[in-house]
N, C-alpha and C positions, 0 to 999 in steps of 0.2 A: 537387047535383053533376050535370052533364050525362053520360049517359049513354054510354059507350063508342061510336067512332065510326070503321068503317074506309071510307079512301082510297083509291081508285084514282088512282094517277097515271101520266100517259101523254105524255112528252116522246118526239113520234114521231122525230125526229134522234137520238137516241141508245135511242129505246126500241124499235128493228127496223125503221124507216119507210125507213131508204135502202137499197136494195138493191143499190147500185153501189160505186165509192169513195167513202169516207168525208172529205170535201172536209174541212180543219179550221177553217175561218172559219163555217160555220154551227152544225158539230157544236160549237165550244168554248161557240158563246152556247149554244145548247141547252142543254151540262152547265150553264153557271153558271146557268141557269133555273133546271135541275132540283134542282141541290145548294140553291139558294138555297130553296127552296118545299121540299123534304125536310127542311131546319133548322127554318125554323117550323112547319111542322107539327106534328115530333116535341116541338117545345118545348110546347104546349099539352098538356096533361094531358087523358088520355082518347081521345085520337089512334093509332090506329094506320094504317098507310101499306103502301097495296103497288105494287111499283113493276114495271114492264117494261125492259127490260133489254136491247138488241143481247148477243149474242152473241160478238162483237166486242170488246165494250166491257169490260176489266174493274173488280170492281165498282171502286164508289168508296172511300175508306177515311173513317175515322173516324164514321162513323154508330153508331150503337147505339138498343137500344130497338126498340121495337114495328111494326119494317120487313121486311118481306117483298121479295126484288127473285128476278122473275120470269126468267128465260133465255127471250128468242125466240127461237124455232126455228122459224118459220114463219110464216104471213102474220099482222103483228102487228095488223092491224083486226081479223080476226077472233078473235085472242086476247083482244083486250082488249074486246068485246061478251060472252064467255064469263067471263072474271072479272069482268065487273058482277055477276053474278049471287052471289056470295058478298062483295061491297063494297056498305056503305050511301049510297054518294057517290062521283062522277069527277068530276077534274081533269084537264084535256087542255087541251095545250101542244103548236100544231103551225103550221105555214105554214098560210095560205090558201089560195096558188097550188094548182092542181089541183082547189078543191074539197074539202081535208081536215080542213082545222078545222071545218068545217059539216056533214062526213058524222060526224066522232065525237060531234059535239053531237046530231044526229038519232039515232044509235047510241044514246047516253044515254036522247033521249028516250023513244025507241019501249022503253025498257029498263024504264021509269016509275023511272029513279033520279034521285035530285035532282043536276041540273048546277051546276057552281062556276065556271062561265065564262056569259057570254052564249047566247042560246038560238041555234039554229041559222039560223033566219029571220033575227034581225039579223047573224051572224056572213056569212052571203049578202051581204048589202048592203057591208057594212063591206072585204069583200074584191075590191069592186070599187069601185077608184078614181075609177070613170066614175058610178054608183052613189052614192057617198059625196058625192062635190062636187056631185051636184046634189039629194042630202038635204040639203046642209049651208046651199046656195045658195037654196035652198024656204022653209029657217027664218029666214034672214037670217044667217047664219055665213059669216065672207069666208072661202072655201076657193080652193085655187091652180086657176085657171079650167082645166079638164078637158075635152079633145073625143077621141071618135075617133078614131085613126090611118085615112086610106082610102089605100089605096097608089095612089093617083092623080093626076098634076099636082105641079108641083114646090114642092119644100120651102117653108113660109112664110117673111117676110123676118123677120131676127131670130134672137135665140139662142133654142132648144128643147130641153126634154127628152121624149125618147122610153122610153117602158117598158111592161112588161107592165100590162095592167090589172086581174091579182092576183096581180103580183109582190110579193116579199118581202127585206128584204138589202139590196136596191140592184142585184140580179143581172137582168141583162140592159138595166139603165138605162145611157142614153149618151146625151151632146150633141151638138145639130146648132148650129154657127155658122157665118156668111156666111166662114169665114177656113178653116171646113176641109169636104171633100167630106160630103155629105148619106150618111148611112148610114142608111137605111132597112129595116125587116126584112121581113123573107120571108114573103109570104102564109099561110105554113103554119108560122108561127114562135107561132099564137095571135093573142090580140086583142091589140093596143097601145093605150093612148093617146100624146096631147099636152100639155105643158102647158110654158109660160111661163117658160124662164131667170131665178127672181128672185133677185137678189143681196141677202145679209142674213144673218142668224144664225141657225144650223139647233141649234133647241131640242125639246124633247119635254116632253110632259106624263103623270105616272100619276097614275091618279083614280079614285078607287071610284065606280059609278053604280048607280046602283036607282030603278026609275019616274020616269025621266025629272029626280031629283036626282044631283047629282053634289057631291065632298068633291076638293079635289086632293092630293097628299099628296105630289109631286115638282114641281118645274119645272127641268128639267135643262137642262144646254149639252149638245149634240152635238160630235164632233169630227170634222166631215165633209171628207175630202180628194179633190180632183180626181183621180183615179185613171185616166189615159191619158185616153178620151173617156166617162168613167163617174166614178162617186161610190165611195168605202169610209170606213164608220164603222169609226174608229178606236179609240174611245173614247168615254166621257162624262164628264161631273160629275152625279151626281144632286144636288139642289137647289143646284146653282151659280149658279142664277138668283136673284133676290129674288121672293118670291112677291108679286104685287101685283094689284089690280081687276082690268086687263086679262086677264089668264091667267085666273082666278076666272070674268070674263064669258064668254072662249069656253070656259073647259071648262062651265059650264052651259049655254054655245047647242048646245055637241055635244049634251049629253043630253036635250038637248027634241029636237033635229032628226032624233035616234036614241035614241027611247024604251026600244028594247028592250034597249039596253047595260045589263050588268049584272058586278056584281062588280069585277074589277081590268081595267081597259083603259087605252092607252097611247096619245097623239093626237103626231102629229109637226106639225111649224111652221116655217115662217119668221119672223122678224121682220125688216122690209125697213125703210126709211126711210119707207113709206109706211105700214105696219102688220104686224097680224098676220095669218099667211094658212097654212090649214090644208093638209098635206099629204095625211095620209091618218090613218084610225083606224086601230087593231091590238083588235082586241074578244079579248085573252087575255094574257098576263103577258110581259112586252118586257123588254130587257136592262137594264134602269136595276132593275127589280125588285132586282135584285141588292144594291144599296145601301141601297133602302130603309129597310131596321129598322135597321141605325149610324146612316141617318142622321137619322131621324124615333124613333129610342127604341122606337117601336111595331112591332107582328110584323103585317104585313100581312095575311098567311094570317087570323090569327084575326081580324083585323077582317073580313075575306070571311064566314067561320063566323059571327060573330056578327051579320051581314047576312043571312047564312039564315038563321038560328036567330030572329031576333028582329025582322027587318027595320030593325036599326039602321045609317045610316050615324055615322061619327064626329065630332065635333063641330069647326066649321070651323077651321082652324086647328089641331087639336090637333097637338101631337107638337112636338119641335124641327126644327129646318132646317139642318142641319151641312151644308154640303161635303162630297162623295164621291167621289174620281175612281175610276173604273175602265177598266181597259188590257186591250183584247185582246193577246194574244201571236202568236206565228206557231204555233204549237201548243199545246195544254191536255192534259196527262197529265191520265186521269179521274179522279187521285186529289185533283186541285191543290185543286180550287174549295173541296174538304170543309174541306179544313187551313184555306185563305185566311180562311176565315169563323170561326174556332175563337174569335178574341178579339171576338164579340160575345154569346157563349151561354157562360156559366157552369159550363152542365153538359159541358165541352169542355176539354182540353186548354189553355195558355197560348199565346198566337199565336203563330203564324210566319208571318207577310206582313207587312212594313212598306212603304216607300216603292218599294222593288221587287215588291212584289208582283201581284197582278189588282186587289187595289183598294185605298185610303187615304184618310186624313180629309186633307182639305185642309188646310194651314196659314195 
């Protein structure tokens, strides 16, 4: 029997990271992050889990078992470097933008505790878009062509998307076309890039990676909608896609072109008439996580554990491939996600979420 094993876990959007309003289109993926990787967790024997907490927030219901959840009360980076110190392991769940997912990775490290996400050096790279495509573009991985933003000289001809170059969400992305005035951002709005209007099917891939192998264990649809002169994910299907060669090749061109991925990462896409064309990586647990274990049978968490523990990834193919749609709402009361998830863990309550619910088996 593996020896007792506690958790830190650090979902900064609801675990003290925003110190303003609480916007609810980030904070609800956040919870259904957090509530989702709290179930598996707890579900592995010998797991115990502690968790940070806003203050704000209150808890979630239906949990039990060997969870700690912490009250922030003040600056939660530095909280959560102080309870490494009584935790044999962190999990950190955070945007890029700013720089934050790669300062709690470095947090961990300089901690000497073993991290369950990617190290901080690739999580650098992966957070920059301008970075990624041209690691991806090195290995031979068609990623969506990537330049600079220079606020100088007029718009290119064509349709463009404009965004942060370690934005996250889709927040602050907007299109430039010949049919409407070029919106250009403000010098002091950060770095932007450019890249490429392609028309096609906005899909996602989750994939466990370790030295430069990689297992996929999703291939989702997106449900990406024009939103005024921006994007908003609406939704997904986790494995709505049929997993087939091509997805299998570029998720293993991601992980040679980005060696140091590790654990659960998340790769967004196009598929255009011309092919497949990589958006951006997510090097930490992205909102499809949420379906995973209904819809692959398997508890993803412990295949991460049993990737530290043994340096096993899963064996291709495992697991089934069910259908899973999940629905943002216009707000997520903190207790929803716990209940939504009750009818895949035995040790739980009988469901309550069927086709109205945050997520469902496809028919």
């Amino acid at each position: 029997m593996e020896p007792d094993l506690t958790i830190l876990v650090f979902e900064y959007l609801t675990g003290g990271g925003l110190k303003g309003p609480m916007g609810p289109a980030l904070v609800q993926e956040g919870e259904l992050m957090l509530q989702a990787l709290l179930w598996d967790l707890l579900a592995i024997p010998g797991v115990k889990v502690v968790v940070l907490r806003d203050r704000r927030l209150p808890i979630p219901a239906g949990f039990s078992g060997p969870i700690q959840w912490v009250a922030v009360e003040r600056d939660p980076e530095a909280l959560f470097a102080e309870l490494l110190g009584s935790c044999d392991a962190a999990w950190p769940i955070a945007p890029e933008t700013g720089g934050v997912l790669e300062r709690l990775c470095r947090t961990v490290a300089l901690a000497h505790k073993p991290l369950l996400n990617s190290p901080a050096e690739t999580v650098a790279i992966a957070a920059s878009k301008l970075a990624t495509a041209r690691c991806l573009e090195a290995a031979g991985v068609a990623a969506v062509p990537t330049e600079l933003y220079r606020p100088t000289g007029a718009p290119p001809p064509g349709a463009w998307v404009v965004k942060p170059d370690d934005g996250v969400g889709g927040q602050g992305t907007y299109v430039i076309e010949p049919a409407r005035p070029a919106r250009w951002p403000d010098r002091r709005a950060g770095r932007h890039v450019l890249q490429p209007l392609i028309e096609g099917e906005a899909l996602s891939l989750s994939v466990l990676f370790a030295n430069g192998q990689s297992r996929l264990l999703g291939s989702n649809r997106q449900q990406v909608v024009r939103d005024g002169a921006g994007f908003t994910l609406q939704g997904l299907t986790v494995n709505g896609v049929a997993e087939d060669a091509q997805l299998r090749a570029l998720a293993a061109g991601v992980g040679r072109a980005l060696p140091g991925l590790w654990g659960y990462a998340g790769i967004d896409l196009i598929r255009s008439a011309a092919g497949l064309w990589v958006l951006e990586v997510n090097p930490r647990l992205t909102t499809a996580y949420v379906g995973l274990r209904r819809s692959t049978g398997l508890n993803p968490a412990a295949l991460v554990l049993d990737l530290w523990r043994h340096g096993v990834l899963p064996e291709p193919g495992a697991g089934r491939r069910d259908p899973v749609a999940i629905h943002f709402t216009a707000e997520l009361p903190a207790s929803t996600a716990g209940d939504a998830r009750r009818d895949e863990h035995p040790e739980c309550p009988a469901a309550v979420a069927g086709d109205d619910g945050l997520f469902h088996r496809e028919r």
